[in-house]
N, C-alpha and C positions, 0 to 999 in steps of 0.2 A: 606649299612647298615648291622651290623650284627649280626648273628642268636643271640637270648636269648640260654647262656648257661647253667643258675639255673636248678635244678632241682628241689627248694624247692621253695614252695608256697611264694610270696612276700603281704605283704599287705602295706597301708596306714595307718601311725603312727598316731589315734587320741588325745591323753595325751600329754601335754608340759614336755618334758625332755630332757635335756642339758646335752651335752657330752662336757668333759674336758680333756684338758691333766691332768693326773694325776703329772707327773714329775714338770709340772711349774706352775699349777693350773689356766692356760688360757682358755678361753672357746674357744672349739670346732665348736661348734654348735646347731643345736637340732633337732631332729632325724624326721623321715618325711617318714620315708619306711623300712621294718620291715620283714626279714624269721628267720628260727632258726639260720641260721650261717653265718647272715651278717645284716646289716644297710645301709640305706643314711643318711645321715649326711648334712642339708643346712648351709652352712658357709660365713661368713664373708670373711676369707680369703683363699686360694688355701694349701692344705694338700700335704707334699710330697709322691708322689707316691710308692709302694712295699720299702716301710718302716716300721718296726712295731714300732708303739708307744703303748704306755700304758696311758690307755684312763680311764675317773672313770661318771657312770652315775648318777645323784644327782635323786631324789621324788620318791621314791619307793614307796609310800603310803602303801594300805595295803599289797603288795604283799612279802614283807620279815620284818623280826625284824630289818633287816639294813636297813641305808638310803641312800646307794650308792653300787653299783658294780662296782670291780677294777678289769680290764683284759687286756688284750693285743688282739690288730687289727691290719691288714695291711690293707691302702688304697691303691686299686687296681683300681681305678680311680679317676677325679676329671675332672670336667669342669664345666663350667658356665649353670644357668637356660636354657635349651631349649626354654622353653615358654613364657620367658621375658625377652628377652636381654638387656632392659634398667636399668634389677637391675642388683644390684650385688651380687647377692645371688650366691653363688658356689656348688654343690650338687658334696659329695664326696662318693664313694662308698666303704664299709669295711665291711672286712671278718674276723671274728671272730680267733685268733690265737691259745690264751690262754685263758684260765678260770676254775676259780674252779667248780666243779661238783655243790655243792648246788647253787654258782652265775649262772649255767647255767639253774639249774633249775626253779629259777628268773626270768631269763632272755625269757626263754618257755614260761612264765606265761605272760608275759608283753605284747610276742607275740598273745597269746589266749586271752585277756584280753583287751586290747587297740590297737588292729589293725582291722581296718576292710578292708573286700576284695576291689580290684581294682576296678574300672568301667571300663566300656569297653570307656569311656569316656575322651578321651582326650582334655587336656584345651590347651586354647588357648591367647590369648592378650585379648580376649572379656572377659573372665572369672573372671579378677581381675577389672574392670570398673563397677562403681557404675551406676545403672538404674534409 
């Protein structure tokens, strides 16, 4: 296993918002884990790896007069759910490339605003079975 290299604080993405490619306007996926200068991303399908694509995030709600942020990512990983191998859910990790100053300042808020901290609790198979 190895070490965590962040240094910035991660949380859990509570707000539904979809990440797109901007260029072909296909859905990415939708976010699920959150610091200031990167995301996970759960997808449908596998993201090419230290690629930068230009990615656009749709529902801003009240956090800007825009309803979308357009920037540029590189995914610096990608694999399958850990915790449920029997989906297909693919969780890709991206670090922030490009973006403009006020989109990032957005972007800050999104983080302060709709993440909440980790748990020290890690799920398991049990976790998604109805009781």
């Amino acid at each position: 296993m190895t070490a965590e290299r962040r240094n910035l604080e991660r949380k859990n993405f509570t707000y539904h918002m979809r990440v797109f490619d901007e260029l072909t306007g296909k859905l990415i996926g939708q976010l699920v884990d959150i610091s200031e200068n990167g995301f996970m991303v759960e997808s449908a399908q596998p993201i090419p790896v230290d690629v930068n694509i230009k990615l656009r995030i749709d529902q801003l709600g009240e956090l800007s007069n825009k309803n979308y942020l357009i920037f540029v990512a590189r995914a610096k990983w990608c694999r399958r759910d850990p915790y449920d191998s029997t989906m297909f859910n693919i969780n890709v990790g991206f670090q922030i490339v490009e973006m403009t100053p006020g989109d990032y300042d957005t972007f800050v808020q999104m983080f302060n605003k709709y993440a909440m901290k980790k748990s020290g609790h890690q799920n398991n198979n049990l976790d998604y079975l109805w009781r």
